[in-house]
C-alpha positions as CSV (number, residue, x, y, z in Angstrom):
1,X,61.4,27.6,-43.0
2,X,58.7,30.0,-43.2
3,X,56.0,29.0,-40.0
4,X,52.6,28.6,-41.1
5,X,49.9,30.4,-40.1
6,X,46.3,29.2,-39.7
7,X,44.2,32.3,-41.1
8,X,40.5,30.5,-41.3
9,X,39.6,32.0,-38.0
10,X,39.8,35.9,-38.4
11,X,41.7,37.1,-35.6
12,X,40.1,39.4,-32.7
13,X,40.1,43.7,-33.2
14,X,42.6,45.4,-30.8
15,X,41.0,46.9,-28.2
16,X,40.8,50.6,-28.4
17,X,43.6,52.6,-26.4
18,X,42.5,53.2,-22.7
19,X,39.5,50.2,-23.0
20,X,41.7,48.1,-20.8
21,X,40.9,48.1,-17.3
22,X,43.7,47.3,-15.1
23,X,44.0,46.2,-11.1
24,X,45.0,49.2,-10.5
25,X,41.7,51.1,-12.0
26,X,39.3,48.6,-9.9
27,X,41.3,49.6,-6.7
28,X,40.8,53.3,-7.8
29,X,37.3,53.2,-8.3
30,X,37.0,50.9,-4.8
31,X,39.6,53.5,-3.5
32,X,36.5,56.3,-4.7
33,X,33.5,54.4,-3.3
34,X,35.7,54.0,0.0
35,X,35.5,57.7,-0.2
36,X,32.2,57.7,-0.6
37,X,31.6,56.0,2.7
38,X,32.9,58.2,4.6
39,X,30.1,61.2,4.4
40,X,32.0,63.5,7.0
41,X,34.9,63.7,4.8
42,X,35.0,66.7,2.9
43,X,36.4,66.3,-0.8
44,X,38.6,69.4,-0.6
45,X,40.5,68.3,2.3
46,X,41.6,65.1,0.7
47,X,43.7,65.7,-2.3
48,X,43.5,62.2,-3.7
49,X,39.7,62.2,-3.0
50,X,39.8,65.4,-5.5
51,X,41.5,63.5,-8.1
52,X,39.2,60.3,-8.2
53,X,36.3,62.7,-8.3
54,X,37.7,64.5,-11.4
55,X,38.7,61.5,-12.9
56,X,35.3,60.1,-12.3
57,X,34.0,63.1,-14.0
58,X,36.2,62.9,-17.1
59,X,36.5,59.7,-17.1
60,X,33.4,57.6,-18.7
61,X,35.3,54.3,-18.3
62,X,36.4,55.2,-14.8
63,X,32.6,56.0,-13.8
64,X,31.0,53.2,-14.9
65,X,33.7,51.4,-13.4
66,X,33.1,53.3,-9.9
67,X,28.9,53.1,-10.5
68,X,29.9,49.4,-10.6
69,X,31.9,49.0,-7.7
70,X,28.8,50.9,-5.9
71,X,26.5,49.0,-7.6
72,X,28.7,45.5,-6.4
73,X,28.4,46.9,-2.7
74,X,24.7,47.1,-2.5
75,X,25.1,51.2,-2.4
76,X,23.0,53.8,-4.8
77,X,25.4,56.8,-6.3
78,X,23.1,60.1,-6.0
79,X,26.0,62.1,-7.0
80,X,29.5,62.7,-7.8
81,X,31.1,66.3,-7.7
82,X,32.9,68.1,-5.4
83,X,30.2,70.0,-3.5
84,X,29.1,66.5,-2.1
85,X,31.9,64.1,-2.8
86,X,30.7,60.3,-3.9
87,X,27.4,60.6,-2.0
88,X,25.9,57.0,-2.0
89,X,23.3,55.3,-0.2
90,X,22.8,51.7,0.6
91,X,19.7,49.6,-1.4
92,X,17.4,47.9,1.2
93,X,19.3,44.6,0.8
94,X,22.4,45.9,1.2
95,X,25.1,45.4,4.3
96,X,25.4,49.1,4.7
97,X,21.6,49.6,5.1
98,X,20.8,51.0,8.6
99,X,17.4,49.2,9.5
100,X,14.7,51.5,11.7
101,X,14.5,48.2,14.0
102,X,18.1,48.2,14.6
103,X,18.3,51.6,15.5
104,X,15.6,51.7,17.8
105,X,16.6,48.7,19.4
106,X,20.0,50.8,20.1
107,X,18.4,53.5,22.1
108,X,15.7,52.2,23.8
109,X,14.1,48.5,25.3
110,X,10.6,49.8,25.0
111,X,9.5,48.2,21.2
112,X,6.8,51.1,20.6
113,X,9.3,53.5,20.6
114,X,10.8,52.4,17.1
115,X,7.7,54.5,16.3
116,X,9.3,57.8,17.6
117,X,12.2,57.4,16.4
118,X,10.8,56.6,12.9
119,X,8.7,60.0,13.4
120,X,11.8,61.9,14.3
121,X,14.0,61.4,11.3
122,X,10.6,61.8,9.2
123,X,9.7,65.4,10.9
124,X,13.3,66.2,10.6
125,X,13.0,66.1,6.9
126,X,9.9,67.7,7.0
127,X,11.3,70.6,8.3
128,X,14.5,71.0,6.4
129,X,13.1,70.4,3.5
130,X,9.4,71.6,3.7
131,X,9.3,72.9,-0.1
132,X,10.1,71.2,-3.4
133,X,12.1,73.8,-4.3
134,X,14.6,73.4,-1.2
135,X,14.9,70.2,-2.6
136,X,16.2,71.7,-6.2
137,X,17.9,74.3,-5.0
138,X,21.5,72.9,-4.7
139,X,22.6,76.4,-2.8
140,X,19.8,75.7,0.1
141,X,20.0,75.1,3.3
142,X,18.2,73.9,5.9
143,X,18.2,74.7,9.4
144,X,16.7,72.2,12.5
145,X,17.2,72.4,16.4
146,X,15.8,69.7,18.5
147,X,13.1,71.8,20.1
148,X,11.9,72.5,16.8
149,X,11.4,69.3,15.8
150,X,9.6,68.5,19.0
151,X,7.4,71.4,18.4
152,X,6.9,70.6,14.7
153,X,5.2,67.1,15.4
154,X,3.5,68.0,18.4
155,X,1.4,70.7,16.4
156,X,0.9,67.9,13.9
157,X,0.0,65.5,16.9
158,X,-2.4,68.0,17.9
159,X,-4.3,68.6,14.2
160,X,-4.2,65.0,13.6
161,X,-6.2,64.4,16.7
162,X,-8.5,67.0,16.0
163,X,-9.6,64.9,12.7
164,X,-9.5,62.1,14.4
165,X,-12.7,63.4,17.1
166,X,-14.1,65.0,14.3
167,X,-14.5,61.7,12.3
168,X,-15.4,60.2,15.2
169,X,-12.6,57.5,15.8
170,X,-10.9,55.9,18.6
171,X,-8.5,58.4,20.2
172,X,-7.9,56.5,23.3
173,X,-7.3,52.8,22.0
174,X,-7.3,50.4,24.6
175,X,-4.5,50.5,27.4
176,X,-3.6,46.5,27.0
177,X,-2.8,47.1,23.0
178,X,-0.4,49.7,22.7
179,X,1.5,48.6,20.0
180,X,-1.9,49.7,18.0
181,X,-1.4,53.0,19.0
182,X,-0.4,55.2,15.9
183,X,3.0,56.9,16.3
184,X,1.3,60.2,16.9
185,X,-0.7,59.3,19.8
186,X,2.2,57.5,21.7
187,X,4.3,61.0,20.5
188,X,1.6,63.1,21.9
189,X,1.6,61.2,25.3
190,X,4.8,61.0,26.0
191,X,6.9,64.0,28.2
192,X,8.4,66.6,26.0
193,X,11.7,66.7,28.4
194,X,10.8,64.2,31.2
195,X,12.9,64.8,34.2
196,X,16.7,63.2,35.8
197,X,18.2,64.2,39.2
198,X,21.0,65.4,37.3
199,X,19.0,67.7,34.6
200,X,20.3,65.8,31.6
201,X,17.3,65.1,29.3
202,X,16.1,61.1,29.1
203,X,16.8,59.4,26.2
204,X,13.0,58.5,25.7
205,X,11.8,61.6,26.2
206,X,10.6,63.1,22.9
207,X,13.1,65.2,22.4
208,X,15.7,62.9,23.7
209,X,14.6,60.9,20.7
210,X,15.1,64.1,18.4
211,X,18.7,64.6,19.4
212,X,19.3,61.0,19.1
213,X,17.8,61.3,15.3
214,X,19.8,64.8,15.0
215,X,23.2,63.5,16.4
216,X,22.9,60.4,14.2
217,X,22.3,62.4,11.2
218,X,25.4,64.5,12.2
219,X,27.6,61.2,12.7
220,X,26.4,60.5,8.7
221,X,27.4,63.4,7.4
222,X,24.2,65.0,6.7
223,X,23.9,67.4,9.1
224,X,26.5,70.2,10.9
225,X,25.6,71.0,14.5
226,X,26.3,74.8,14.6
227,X,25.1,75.6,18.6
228,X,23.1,74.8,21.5
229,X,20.1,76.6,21.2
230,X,17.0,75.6,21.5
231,X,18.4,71.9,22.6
232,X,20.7,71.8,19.7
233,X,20.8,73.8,16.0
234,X,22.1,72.1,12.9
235,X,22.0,72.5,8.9
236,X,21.8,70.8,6.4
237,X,24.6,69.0,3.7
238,X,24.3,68.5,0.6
239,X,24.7,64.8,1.0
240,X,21.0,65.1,3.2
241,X,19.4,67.4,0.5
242,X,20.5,64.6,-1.6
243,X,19.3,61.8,1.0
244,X,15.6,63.7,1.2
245,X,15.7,64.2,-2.3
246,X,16.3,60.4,-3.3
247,X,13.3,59.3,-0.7
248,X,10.8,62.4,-1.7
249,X,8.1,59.8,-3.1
250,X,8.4,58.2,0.5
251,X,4.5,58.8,1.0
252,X,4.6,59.7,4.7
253,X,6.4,62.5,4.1
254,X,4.9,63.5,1.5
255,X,1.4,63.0,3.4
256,X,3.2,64.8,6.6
257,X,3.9,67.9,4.3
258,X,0.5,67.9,3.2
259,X,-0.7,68.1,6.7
260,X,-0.6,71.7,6.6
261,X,1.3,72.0,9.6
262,X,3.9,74.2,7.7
263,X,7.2,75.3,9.3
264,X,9.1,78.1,9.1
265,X,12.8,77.8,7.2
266,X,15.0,79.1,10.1
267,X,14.7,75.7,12.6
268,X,12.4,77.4,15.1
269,X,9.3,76.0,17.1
270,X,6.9,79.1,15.5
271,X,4.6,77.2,12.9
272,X,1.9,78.4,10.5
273,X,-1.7,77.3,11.3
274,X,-2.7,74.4,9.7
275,X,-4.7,74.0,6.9
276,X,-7.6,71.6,6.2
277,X,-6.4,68.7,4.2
278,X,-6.9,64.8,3.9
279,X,-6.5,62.3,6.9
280,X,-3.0,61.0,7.4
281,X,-1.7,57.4,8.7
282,X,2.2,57.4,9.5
283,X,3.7,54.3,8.6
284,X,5.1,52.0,10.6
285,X,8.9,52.1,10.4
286,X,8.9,55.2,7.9
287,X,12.2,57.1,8.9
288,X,14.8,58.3,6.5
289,X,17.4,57.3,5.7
290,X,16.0,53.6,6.6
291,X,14.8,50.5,5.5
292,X,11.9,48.9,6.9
């Protein structure tokens, strides 16, 4: 007896070879993003790290599998290739975000100071990155040390208080609301080194907070401490040119650029006069790579 075979419902196409995605490709593209969370990894030191990322690349199912994955975890791809690896970073609502409150709250009990170390990582970019086209060039790099830093936004301290008397506004707000204090006053107040029976320099010293904001960086994977100089020198990765480069509509930095305090490429404290150029208000909380 020949089985009958209801035909009135037309029966579903076959899915085209290599559609199919297995357990085994989610855990490869989780495997990739896992990667992609740990920025001081290099990808040519980790063989199956190599092999994801050229998969990824000639792969389109595997990507959008892997961009999805990312997407799942809250995180942003900004690249995939082997001079940066998976570089990611998290959206503002995700559990990977680093939050400037949090990370002030780490390194110092004094609540103004979330200000500075805000300024920090925004001055640090500045002067990494103080062109657009360090930003495009993939083969730049950036060079920082902390005293540079220090230097960098003191000179900016120094112009913006200059507008500030010549427009006639408050420069010395009133000692019982400091918390209305812009971040470059409290910055330009505040000991450069500060001083401990030992030597070692104070955490909230301001350039204390810079190698707090330059060793974090380093603990990310965006920067590479190469010496000691001048409190500390580093360069840049590609996974911070790629940071800076995501957050280069973030309007204080943009406004900070524009300030006309322009630095020099090499990471030293020598800086360019500045040029006349609008007012500019730092934002509260602006620091990268965090969310308010």
């Amino acid at each position: 007896m020949t089985e009958h075979v209801d035909r009135s419902e037309p029966e579903p196409a076959a899915p085209p070879a290599g559609s199919t995605v297995t357990p085994a490709d989610a855990a490869d593209a989780a495997r990739l993003v896992a990667f992609g969370l740990q920025p001081k990894l290099a990808p040519a030191r980790d063989q199956e790290y190599t092999e994801l990322l050229r998969r990824y690349r000639d792969d389109p199912a595997f990507a959008r599998l892997a961009d999805a994955v990312a997407a799942g975890l809250g995180l942003v791809v900004l690249e995939v290739s082997p001079r940066a690896g998976m570089a990611v970073t998290a959206a503002e609502d995700s559990v990977f975000a680093v939050r400037m409150g949090d990370y002030a709250r780490r390194t110092a009990a004094d609540s103004g100071d979330r200000f500075l170390h805000g300024l920090a990582h925004l001055a640090v970019a500045a002067l990494a990155f103080p062109r657009p086209e360090d930003l495009a060039d993939d083969s730049y790099i950036g060079r920082v040390t902390v005293n540079g830093v220090d230097a960098f936004v003191r000179q900016a301290c120094r112009r913006l208080e200059e507008r500030a008397e010549e427009q006639g506004e408050n420069t010395d707000p009133a000692t019982d609301a400091p918390g209305l204090e812009a971040a470059w006053r409290i910055w330009a107040r505040r000991s450069a080194t500060g001083a401990t029976k030992d030597a070692r320099r104070p955490a909230a010293s301001t350039t204390g907070i810079v190698a707090k904001a330059l060793a974090f960086l380093t603990d990310s994977g965006f920067l590479q401490r190469t010496g000691d100089d001048n409190g500390g020198t580093y360069r840049t990765t590609a996974r911070y040119q790629l940071q800076v480069r995501d957050m280069a509509g973030n309007a204080a930095l943009t406004e900070l650029l524009e300030l006309g305090v322009v630095p020099v490429t090499d990471g030293t404290a020598t800086l360019l006069p500045a040029e006349d150029t609008e007012d500019l208000d730092l934002v509260a909380d602006a620091g990268l790579p965090f969310h308010s």
